[in-house]
N, C-alpha and C positions, 0 to 999 in steps of 0.2 A: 758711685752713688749719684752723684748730679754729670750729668753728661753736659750741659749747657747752661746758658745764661742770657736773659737779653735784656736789656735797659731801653725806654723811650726816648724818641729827640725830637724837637722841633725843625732841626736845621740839617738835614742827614749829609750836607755837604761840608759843615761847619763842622760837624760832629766826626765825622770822618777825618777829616785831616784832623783833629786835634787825637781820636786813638789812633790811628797812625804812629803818632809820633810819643803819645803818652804811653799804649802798650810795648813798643819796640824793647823796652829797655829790659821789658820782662818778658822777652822772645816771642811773642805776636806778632805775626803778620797777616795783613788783609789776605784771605784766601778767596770770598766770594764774594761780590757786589752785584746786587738787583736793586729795578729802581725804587722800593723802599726798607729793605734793608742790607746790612753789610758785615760779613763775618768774619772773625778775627779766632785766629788759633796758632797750633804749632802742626797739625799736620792736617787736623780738620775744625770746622769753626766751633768753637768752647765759648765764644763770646760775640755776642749779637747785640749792634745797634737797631731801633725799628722806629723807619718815619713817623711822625703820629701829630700829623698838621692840626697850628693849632694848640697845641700842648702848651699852658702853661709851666712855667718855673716847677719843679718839684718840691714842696716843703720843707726844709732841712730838718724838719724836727719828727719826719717821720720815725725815725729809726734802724730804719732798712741802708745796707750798704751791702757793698761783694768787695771779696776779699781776692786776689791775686798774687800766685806765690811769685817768686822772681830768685836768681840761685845766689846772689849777694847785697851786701849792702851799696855796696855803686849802685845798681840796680834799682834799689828805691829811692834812693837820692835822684837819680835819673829822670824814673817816673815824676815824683814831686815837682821839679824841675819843668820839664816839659807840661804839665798839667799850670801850671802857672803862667807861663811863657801863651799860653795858647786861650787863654781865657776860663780857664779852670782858676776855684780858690781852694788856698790852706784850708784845711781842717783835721791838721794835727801836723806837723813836721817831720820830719825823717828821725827817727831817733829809737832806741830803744825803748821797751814795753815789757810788764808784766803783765802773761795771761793765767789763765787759771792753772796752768800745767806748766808751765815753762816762760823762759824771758823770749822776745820774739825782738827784732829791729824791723819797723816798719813806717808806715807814712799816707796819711788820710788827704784827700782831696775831695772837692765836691766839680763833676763836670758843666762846662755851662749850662745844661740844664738844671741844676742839683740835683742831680744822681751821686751819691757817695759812695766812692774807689777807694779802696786800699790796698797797698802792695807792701807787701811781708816778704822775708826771708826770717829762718831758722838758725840761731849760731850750732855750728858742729860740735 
């Protein structure tokens, strides 16, 4: 259904190392870098940083966030983790969640731009 995804950044260098290190845990890796964007996948890029010089902060109250699966609960503890570490904030903690169909364990962040991530896993 959605083959892709990309988020704005002010800092594509800043921004860069920080999903580097914040998608890792939920098996991304950089596969492609040009000089204004930078693509993140597991075999081809599903997720896209895009320079955008200039960009203010994002509103946190927009409502809009992307959700990322990841295969367990280390996994979004990890994310969390590293999202913090790197100039990312909380917004929500790693913890278990009811959604409208099932319980989920997952964990919100907002990236230094406030772009809001989430990485989810499903219990079996």
């Amino acid at each position: 259904m959605i083959d892709h995804v990309s988020v704005a950044v002010s800092d594509l260098a800043r921004s860069g190392a920080f999903y580097d290190a914040v998608l890792a845990p939920l098996g991304l890796a950089r596969l492609v870098t040009r000089d204004a964007t930078i693509g993140f996948g597991k075999t081809y890029p599903e997720f896209w940083i895009s320079l955008r010089t200039g960009l203010p902060a994002v509103p946190r109250a927009t409502g809009v966030h992307i959700c990322l699966r990841t295969r367990d609960e280390a996994g979004v503890r990890a994310f969390h983790a590293a999202a913090l570490t790197l100039g990312g904030a909380d917004a929500g903690g790693p913890g278990s969640r009811q959604a409208a169909m099932t319980t989920y364990y997952g964990a919100f962040v907002f990236d230094p731009d406030g772009n809001k991530i989430e990485a989810v896993t499903f219990p079996r």
